[in-house]
N, C-alpha and C positions, 0 to 999 in steps of 0.2 A: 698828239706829239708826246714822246717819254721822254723824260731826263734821265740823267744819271741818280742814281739813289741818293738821296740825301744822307743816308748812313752812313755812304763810301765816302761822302765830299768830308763829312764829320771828321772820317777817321784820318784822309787825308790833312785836312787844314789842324787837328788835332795834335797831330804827331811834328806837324813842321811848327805847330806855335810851343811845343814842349819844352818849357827849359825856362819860354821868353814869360816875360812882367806883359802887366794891362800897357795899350799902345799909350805913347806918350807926344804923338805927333804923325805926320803922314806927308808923303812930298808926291809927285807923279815922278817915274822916271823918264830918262830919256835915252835916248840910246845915240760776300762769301763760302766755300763750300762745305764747310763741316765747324759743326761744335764744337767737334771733339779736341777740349785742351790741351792734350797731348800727343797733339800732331805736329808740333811747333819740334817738340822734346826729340822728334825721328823723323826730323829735316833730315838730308841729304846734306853731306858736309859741304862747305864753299869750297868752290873751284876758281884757278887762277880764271879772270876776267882780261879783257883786250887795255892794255894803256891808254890812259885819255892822248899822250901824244903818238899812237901806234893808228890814230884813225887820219885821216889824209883828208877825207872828204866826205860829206854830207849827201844825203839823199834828196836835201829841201835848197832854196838860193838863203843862203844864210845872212843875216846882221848880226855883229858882234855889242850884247851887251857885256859892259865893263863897269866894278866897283873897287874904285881908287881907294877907297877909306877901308873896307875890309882886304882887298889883294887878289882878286880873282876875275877872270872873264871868262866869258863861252859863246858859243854862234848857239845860234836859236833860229827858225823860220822868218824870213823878212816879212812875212803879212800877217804877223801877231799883233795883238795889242799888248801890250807893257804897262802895267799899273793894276793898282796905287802901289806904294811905297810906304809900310805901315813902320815908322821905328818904335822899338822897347826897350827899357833899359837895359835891358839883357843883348838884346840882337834886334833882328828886323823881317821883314818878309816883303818880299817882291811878287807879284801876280803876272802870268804871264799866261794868256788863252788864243788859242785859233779862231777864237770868231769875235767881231766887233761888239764894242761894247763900254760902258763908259771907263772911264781910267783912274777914278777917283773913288770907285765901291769898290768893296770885296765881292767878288760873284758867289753867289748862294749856290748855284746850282752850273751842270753842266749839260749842255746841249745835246741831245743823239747826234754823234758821230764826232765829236769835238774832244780837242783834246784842253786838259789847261796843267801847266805846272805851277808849282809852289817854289820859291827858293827862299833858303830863312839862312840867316850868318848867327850865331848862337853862342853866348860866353857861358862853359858850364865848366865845373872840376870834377875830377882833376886837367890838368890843361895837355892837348897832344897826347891822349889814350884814347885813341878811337875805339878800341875792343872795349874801353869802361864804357866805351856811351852806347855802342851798339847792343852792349849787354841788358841798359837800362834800356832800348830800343825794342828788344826781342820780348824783355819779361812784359812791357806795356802791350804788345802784340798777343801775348799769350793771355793777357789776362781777360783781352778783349774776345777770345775766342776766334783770332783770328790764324792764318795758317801759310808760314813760308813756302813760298810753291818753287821757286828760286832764289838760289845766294851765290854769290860772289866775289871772290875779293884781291887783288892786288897791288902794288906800290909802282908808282910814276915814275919817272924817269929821276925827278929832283928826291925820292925818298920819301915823297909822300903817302900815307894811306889809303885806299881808299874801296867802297863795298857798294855792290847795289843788290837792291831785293826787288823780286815779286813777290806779291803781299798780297792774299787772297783773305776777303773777309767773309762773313760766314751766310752772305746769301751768294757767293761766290764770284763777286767781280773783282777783278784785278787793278792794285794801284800800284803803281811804280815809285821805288827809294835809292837813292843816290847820297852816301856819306863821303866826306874826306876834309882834312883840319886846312882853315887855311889863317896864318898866323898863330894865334893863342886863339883861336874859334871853331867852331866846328860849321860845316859847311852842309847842308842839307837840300836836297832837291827832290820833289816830291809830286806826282801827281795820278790823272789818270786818263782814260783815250787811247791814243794811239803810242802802246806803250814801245814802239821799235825807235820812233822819233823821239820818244823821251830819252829812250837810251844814248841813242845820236848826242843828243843837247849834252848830255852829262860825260860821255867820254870825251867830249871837246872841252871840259873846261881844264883851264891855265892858269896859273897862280903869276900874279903881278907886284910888284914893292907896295906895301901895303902903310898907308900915313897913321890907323890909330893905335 
């Protein structure tokens, strides 16, 4: 049986812990192809992307997870497992994978044909510059030798930001990135598998009255 590369899962959980402190606690919740560095530098520019609230409907039977304390919700697949819930003093990260498994590890690895995402809420400055973060996004990208294979980006209906990438690393497999601010945080979605369903997940999210 193969896994998903360990280098990919790296760069994924890598990228969505950017920004964040060592964990300070944990809850369960509840509901690539080329070297070559500058190939990043003759991306293809972003193109207007679909509105998270321009999609109507899901390809999977959805359960909406929701996070009252940072302000945001989204459907995701009803026969996922959801966990752990790792907090940092900076942000946090939420695990969320297609195949069973316990709810209180981080998973190391990913299964052939599985998908899992990453979701992290992240306090970085300056506050509500997504182009500064995505900046700092691209340069970590490039340094790692890795290669934009798609970008996109446009604003929701309330005004908000927001960009997703395919991100090819340099044995060539594909992980999917979902940016957009939600309160004074930046919002991150992140993973790898079945990257049409990740897409799904991430145009569906909504920003809700947020308590911190």
């Amino acid at each position: 049986m193969r896994w998903i590369r360990p280098a990919t899962a790296a760069m994924i959980l890598s990228a969505a812990l950017a920004g964040c402190d060592q964990p300070v606690g944990s809850a369960v919740s509840t509901p690539e192809a080329t070297n070559d560095p500058t190939a990043l530098a003759t991306a293809p520019a972003p193109t207007p992307g679909p509105s998270p609230e321009a999609q109507a409907t899901t390809s999977f039977e959805a359960a909406t997870y929701r996070d009252e304390v940072a302000g945001f919700e989204f459907d995701y697949p009803a026969t996922w497992t959801v966990g752990p819930v790792e907090q940092y003093s900076r942000g946090g990260i939420t695990v969320f994978t297609s195949w069973a498994r316990p709810t209180d590890v981080l998973p190391s690895e990913t299964p052939p044909g599985e998908t899992r995402l990453d979701v992290t809420v992240q306090a970085w400055e300056p506050v509500g510059d997504l182009e500064a973060f995505l900046a700092v996004r691209r340069e970590a990208w490039l340094a790692s030798g890795n290669v934009i294979a798609r970008e996109s980006s446009w604003a929701a209906a309330d005004g908000r930001p927001a960009a997703e990438f395919i991100v090819e690393d340099t044995a060539g497999v594909e992980a999917y990135f979902f940016f957009t601010t939600v309160g004074g945080r930046y919002l991150v979605l992140s993973g790898s598998g079945d990257l049409a369903v990740l897409g799904e997940i991430a145009n569906s999210v909504r920003p809700i009255p947020f308590s911190y």
